[in-house]
N, C-alpha and C positions, 0 to 999 in steps of 0.2 A: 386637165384643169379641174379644180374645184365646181361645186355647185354653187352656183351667182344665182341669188333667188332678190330682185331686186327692194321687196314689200314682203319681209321675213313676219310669221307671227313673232313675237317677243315675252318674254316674262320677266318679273321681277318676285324675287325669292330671297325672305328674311333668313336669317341663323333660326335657326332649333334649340332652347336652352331646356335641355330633359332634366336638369340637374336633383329638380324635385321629383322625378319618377323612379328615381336609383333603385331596382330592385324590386317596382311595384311590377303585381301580376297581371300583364295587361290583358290578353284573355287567352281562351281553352276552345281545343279544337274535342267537335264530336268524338270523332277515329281516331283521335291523336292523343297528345298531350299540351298541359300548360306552357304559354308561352310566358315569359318573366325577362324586364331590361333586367339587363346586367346589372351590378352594386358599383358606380363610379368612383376610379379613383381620384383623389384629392384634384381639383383642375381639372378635369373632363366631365363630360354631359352637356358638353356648348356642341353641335352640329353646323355646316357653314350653311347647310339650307336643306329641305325637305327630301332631297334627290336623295342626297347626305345619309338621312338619318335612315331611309327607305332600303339603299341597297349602297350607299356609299361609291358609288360610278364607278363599279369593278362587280365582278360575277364570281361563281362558285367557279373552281377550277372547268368540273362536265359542264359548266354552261356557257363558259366563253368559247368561242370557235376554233377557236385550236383542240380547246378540251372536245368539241363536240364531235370533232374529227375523230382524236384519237379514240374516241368510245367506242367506235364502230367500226374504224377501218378493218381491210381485209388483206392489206397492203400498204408496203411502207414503215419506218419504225418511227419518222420523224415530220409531223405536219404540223408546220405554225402558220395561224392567218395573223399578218401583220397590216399595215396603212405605211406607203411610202411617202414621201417627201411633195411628190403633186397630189399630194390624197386619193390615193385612189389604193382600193383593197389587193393584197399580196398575199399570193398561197404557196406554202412551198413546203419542196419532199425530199426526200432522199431517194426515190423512184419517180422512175418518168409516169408522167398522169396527162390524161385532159376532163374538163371540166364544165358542165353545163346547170343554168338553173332548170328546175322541173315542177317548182310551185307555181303558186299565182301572185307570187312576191319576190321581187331579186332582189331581196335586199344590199346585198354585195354587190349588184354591179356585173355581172359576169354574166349574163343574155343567155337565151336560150339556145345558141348554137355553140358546139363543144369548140374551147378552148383549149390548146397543144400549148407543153408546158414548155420553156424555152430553160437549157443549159447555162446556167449561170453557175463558171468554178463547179463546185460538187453537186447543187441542188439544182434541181431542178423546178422554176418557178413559174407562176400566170399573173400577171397582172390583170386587172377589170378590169376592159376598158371602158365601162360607163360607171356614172356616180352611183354611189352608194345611197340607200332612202334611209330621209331624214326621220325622227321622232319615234316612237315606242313602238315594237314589232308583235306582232303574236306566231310565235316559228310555229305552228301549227299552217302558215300560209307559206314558210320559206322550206323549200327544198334542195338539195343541190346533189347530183351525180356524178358521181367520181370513175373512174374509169382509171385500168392500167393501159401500159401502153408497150405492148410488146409482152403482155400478159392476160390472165382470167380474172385477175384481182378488179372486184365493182362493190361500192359500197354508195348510201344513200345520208346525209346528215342536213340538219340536225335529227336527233331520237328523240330530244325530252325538248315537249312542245306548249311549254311556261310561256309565259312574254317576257321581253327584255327591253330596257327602258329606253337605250339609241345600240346603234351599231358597235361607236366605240368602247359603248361601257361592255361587249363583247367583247371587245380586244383585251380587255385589262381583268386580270386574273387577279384578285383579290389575295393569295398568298404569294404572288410574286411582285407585286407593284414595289415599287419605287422610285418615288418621284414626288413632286414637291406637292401632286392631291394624296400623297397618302401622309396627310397632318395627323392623325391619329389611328391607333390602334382597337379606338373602338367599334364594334362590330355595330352592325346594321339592323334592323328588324329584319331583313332578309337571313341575315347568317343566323341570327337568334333563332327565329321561326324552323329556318333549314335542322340546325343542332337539336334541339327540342324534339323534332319530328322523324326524324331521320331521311328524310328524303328532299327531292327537291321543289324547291318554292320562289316564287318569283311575286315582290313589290315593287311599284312602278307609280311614277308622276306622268296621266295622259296629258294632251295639249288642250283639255278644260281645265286641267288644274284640280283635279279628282284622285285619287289616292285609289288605288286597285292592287288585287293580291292574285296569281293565278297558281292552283298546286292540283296535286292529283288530288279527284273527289273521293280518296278512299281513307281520306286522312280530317274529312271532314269539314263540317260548316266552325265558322269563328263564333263562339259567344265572348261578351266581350265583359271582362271581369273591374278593369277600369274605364269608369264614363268618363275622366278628364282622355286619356288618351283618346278612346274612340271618337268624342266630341274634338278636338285637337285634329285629327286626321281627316274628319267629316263625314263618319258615319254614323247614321240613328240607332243601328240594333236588328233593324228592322230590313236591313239588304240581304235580298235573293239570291245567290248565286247562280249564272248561266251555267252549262253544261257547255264543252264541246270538245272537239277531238276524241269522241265516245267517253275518254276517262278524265278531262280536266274541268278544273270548275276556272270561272274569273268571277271572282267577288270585286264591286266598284260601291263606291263611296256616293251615298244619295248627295252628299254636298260638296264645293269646292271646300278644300284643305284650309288650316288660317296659315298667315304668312306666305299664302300662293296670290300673284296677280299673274293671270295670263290673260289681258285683250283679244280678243276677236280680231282688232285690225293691227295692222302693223304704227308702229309710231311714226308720229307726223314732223318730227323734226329731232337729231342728235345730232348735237356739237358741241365740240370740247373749249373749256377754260382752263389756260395757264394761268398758277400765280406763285410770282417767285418770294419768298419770305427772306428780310435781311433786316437790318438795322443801319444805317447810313445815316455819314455827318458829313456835313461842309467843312473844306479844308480851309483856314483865313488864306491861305495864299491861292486858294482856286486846286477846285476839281474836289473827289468826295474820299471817302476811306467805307467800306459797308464789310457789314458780317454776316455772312451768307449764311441763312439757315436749312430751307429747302426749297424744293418748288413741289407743288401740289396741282394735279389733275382733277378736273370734273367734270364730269359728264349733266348738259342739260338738255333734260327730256321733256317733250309732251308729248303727248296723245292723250285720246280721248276714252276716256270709261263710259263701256255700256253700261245702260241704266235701264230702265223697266221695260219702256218701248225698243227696244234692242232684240236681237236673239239671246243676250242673255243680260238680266240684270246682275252687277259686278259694284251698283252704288252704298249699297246696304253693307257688301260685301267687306268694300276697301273700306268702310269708318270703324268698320267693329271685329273685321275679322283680318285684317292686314296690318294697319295704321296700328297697333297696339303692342305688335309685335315689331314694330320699325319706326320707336320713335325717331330724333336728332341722334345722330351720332349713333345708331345702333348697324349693325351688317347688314347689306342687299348683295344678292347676286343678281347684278341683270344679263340675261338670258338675251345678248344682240339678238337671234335668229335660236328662235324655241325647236330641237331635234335635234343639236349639235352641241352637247350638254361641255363641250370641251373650252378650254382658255382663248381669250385673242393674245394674237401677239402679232406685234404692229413688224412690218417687213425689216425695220432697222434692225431688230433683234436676233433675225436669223444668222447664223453663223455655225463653222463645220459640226460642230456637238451640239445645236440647236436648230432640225431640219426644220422649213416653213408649216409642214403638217404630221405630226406623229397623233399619239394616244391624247397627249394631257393638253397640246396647243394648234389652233388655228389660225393663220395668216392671211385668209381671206379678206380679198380688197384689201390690204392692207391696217389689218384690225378690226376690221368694221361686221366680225361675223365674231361670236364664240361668247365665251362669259367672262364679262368684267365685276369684279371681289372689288368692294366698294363699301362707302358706310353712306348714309340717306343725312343731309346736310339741313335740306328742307323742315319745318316745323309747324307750317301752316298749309292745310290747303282749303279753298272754299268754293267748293262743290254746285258751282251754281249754274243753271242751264241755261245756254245761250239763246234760245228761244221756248213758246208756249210748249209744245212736245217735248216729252222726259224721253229722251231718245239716247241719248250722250251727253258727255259731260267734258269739258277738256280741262285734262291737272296739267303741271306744270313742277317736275322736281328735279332734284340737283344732288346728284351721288356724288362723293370725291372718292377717287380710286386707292386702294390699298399699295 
């Protein structure tokens, strides 16, 4: 079964329009080289929201888990980790294996006592049987040991110990994707960065809503050659980088991203509105004739925005740093349950070529988990606090669904 997290953090996350950055140098690594957006062609430079423009929820080939397999293995010619139909993570070979985690992070699901791979037709596979963790990882905590079986073949992965933004943006291999999130061809800050430098690099959206970059420290600190981007992302200039895993740095963003809302608490209320659009007349003899145009969904939300008395203030935030970038009518991605950065899709939808849980859709509770692609309907909000303490604040908006 799926993970039922009944009181999910959530987010709401605007489109990226970079169109005015085409080609600008956004900045230069000590050890490295200049990083530079790409020159947009005619119609691109729109992103659907920050995950988007960061790493596009797909990985370099060596950083998604299949890739991280095959970098290392010592045995086997054929390992793909996949996500089956009850969500839950799948590994499979062409050699018999068992499988245990040996971090202080299963992110996969696969416990610390070895798992025997079960014959399925020619491969041989393990399914987890426990959930997969939700939200950004730093594989510097994930390890997993492989083992043959009926052999000497042992091998340890992951090797390259970046962060990666959710589980399944692992699953999804950026030059093989195909599917309806790969809307565009345009690469990401992450491939940008990665090409530039020649190694690997990992950008990520954590659950503050802070914009973080982790690569090997031999390739250098960021100076940042554009202050609309840097300012855009949420950093001053002026961020330290940590050290860990002996040779990697994580660079984090002193401020929340614009276009990011992630609350602290879970929303206090979501329920949908039908409205069917038609045109209809009275017949003089009795009964109507209508011209059906569509029917439209919308999701109405509140919850409450921290505000200064809070753990974090987020009121400053959403008037000047969100609200600008979402006015009426412009893109939201809300984020039902923030770490599961994939689609909802409501149970009616499943069917034999659309399982309840792959890479790009989640069916949990029947919709009620994953990200609904949406435009923000609302035009007014007023921000006024329900008693003398500025503690919270409760808004009240209205996305209709794409």
């Amino acid at each position: 079964m799926p993970l039922n997290n009944p009181a999910p953090q959530f987010g709401l996350l605007t489109a990226y329009d970079m169109r005015d950055y085409s080609g600008v140098k956004m900045f230069t690594r000590s050890g490295g080289a200049a990083v530079n957006m790409i020159t947009f062609a005619s119609g691109d430079g729109i992103f659907e929201d920050l995950i988007f423009l960061l790493n596009r929820r797909a990985d370099d080939g060596n950083l998604t888990w299949s890739g991280a397999m095959d970098l290392v293995n010592t045995f086997g010619t054929s390992w793909v980790v996949g996500i089956d139909a009850n969500d839950k993570i799948t590994i499979t070979s062409d050699v018999d294996f068992e499988i245990r985690s040996t971090g202080s992070v299963d992110a996969l699901g696969i416990g610390t006592s070895a798992i025997n791979a079960t014959l399925v037709g020619s491969d041989y596979v393990v399914t987890a049987p426990n959930d997969w963790i939700r939200g950004e990882l730093n594989l510097d905590d994930v390890s997993y040991t492989v083992e043959e079986v009926g052999g000497a073949g042992s091998f340890l992965f992951p090797s390259i110990k970046v962060y990666m933004q959710d589980v399944t943006t692992g699953l999804r291999n950026k030059s093989t994707i195909n599917d309806a999130d790969a809307f565009s061809t345009m690469p990401s800050i992450s491939e940008i960065d990665r090409a530039a430098n020649a190694t690997q690099i990992s950008w990520f959206l954590d659950s503050e809503g802070r914009v973080n970059c982790s690569y090997l420290t031999s390739i250098g600190h960021i100076t940042w050659d554009s202050s609309d981007v840097r300012d855009l992302l949420g950093f001053t200039g002026d961020e330290t980088p940590t050290t860990y895993a002996t040779s990697y740095s994580l660079l984090t963003a002193t401020h929340k991203a614009a276009g990011v809302l992630i609350p602290t608490r879970p929303y206090q209320q979501h329920h949908l509105r039908g409205e069917n659009m038609g045109q209809a007349r009275r017949l003089i003899g009795g009964g109507y004739v209508s011209n059906y145009i569509g029917t439209y969904i919308t999701s109405i939300l509140r919850f409450d925005l921290d505000a200064l008395l809070d753990s974090t203030d987020d009121y400053q935030h959403f008037v000047n740093r969100w609200l600008p970038y979402c006015g009426s009518g412009e893109r939201v991605n809300f984020y039902q349950g923030w770490g599961d950065s994939r689609r909802s899709l409501p149970t009616a939808s499943v069917y034999a070529g659309q399982p309840a849980y792959d890479t790009l859709y989640t069916s949990e509770d029947n919709g009620a988990y994953g990200r609904i692609r949406g435009s923000l309907t609302t035009d007014k909000f007023d921000l006024v606090y329900p008693g003398r303490l500025r503690r919270r604040v409760p808004v009240s908006m209205e996305i209709e669904h794409l």
